[in-house]
C-alpha positions as CSV (number, residue, x, y, z in Angstrom):
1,X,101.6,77.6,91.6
2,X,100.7,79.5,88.1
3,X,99.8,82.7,86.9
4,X,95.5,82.3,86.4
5,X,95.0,84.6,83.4
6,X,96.2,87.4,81.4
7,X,99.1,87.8,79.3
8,X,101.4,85.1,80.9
9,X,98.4,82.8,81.6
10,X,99.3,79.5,82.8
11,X,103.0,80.2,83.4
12,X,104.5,78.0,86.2
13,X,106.1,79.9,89.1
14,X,109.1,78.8,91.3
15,X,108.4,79.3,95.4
16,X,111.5,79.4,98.1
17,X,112.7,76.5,99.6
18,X,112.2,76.2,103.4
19,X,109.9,77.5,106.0
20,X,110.4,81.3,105.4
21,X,107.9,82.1,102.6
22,X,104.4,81.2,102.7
23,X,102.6,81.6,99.4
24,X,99.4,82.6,99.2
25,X,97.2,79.8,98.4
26,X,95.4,79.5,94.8
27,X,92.3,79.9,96.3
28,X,92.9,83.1,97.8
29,X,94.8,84.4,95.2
30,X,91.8,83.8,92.9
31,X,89.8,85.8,95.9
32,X,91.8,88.9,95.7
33,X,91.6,89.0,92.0
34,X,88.3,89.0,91.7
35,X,88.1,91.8,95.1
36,X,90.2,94.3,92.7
37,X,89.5,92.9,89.5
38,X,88.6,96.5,88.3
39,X,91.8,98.5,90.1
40,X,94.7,96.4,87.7
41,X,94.7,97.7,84.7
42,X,97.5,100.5,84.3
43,X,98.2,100.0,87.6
44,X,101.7,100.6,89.9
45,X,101.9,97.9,92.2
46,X,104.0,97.5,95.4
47,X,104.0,93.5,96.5
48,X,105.6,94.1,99.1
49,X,107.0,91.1,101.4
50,X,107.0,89.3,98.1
51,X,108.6,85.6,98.1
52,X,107.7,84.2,94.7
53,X,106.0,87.3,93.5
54,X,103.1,85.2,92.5
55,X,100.7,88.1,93.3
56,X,102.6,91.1,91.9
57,X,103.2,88.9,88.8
58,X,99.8,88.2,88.1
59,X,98.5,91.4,88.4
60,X,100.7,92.3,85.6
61,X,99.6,89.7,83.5
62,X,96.2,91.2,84.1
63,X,97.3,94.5,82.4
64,X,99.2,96.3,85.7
65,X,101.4,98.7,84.2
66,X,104.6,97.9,86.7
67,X,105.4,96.5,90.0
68,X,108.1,96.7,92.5
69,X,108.5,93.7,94.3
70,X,110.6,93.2,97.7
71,X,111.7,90.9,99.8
72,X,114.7,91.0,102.4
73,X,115.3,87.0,101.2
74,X,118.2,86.5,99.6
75,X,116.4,83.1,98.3
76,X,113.0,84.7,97.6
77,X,114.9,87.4,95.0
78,X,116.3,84.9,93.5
79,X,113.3,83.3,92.7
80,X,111.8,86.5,91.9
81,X,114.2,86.5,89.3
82,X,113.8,83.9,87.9
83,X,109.7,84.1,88.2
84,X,109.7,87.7,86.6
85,X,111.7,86.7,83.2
86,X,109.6,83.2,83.1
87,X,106.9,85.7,82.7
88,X,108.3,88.2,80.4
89,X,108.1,90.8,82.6
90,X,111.9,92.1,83.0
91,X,110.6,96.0,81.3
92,X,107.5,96.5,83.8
93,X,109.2,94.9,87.2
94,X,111.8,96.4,89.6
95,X,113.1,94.5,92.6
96,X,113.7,96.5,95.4
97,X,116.2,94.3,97.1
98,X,115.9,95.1,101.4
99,X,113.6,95.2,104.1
100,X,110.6,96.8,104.1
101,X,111.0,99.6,105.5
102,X,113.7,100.7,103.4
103,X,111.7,99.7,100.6
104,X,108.4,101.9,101.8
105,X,111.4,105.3,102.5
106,X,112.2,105.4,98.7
107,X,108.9,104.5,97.4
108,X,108.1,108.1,97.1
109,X,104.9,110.1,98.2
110,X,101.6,108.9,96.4
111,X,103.2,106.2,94.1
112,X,101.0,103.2,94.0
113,X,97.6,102.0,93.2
114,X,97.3,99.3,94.2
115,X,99.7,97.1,97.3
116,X,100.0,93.9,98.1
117,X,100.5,93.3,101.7
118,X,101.2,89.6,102.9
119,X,104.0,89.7,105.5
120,X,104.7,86.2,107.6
121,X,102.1,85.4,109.8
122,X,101.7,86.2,113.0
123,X,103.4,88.6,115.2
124,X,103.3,92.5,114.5
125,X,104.9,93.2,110.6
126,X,101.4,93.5,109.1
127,X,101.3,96.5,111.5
128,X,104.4,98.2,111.0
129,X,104.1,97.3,107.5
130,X,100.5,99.0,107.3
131,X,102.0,102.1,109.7
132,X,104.9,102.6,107.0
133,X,102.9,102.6,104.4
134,X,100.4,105.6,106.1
135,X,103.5,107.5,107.3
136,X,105.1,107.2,104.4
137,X,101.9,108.5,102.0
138,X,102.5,106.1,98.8
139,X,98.9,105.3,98.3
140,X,97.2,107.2,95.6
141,X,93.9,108.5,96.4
142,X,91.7,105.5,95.4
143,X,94.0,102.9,95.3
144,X,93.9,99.8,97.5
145,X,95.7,98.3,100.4
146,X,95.4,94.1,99.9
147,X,96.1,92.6,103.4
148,X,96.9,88.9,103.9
149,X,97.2,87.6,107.5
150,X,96.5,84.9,109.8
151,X,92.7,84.8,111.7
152,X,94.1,85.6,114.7
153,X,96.4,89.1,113.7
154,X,94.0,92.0,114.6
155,X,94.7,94.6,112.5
156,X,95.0,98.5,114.7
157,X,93.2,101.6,113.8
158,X,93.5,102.7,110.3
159,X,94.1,106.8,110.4
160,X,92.0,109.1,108.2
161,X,92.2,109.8,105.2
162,X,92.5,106.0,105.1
163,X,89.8,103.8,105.8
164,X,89.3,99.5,105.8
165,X,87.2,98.7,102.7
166,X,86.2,94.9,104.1
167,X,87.1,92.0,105.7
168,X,87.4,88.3,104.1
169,X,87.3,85.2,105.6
170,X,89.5,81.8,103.8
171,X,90.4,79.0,106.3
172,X,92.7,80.4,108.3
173,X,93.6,83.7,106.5
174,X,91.7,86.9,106.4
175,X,92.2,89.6,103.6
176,X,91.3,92.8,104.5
177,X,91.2,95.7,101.6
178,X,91.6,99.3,102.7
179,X,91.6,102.6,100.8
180,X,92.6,105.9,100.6
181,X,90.1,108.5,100.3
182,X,91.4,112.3,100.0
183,X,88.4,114.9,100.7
């Protein structure tokens, strides 16, 4: 796993050992980066469920202007760690160290412009993740929502003034971009 383009271009990144993280694959990453290619720069990004932080970490080297990563594993933060000075990104990244929910409370209201949302696969945390996220209001007005799950995870009713963008299809993930649009 590397970093595609920007500023750290080519930079190898370390993943978790075992089971518990999944990282997205290249050619999905390469997907969603071409989806928001034009929402990165100067960005605040929230990677949230973050493992190796491939995704927040290539957004800043594509110009992002900072990015909080979390992750509740104690072996995906160290990674992180490891992953965000590789990169030379120790002044424009924060690691929120906790679950996610925790993370979304003290994210403050309209924070980020863009969010990366790729919880395990399966089960209901892209849903509570995404219901957090609306309660808690930290999406500017514009910004994007990027939503990595499995096929078969329906995602519920997105409330106004949020709405789903579109709907990917790779193998057996779907990426689903929504937005926020204020009136």
């Amino acid at each position: 796993m590397r970093i595609i383009t920007g500023s750290a271009r080519g930079k190898r990144l370390l993943t978790p050992e075992g089971l518990h993280t999944r990282p997205t694959t290249e050619r999905v990453k390469e997907a969603v980066f071409s989806i928001i290619q034009f929402q990165i720069a100067d960005a605040s990004v929230l990677d949230l469920f973050a493992g190796s932080g491939q995704l927040g970490l290539e957004a800043l080297s594509r110009g992002a202007r900072s990015c909080t990563f979390c992750d509740s594993d104690r072996r995906a933060q160290d990674v992180l760690r490891k992953n965000i000075a590789q990169c030379g990104f120790g002044e424009q990244a924060q690691l929120f160290v906790g679950d996610f929910r925790s993370c979304l409370a003290q994210a403050g209201n309209g924070l980020y412009d863009l969010i990366f949302l790729d919880p395990p696969y399966g089960g209901e945390l892209i849903n509570s993740a995404l219901f957090y996220i609306f309660e808690f209001d930290i999406l500017r007005s514009g910004g994007i929502i990027v939503c990595e799950s499995a096929k078969p995870d329906v995602l519920r009713d997105i409330p106004a003034p949020y709405r789903m963008i579109r709907e990917y299809r790779y193998g057996n993930s779907t990426v689903t971009t929504v937005t926020r649009e204020d009136a």
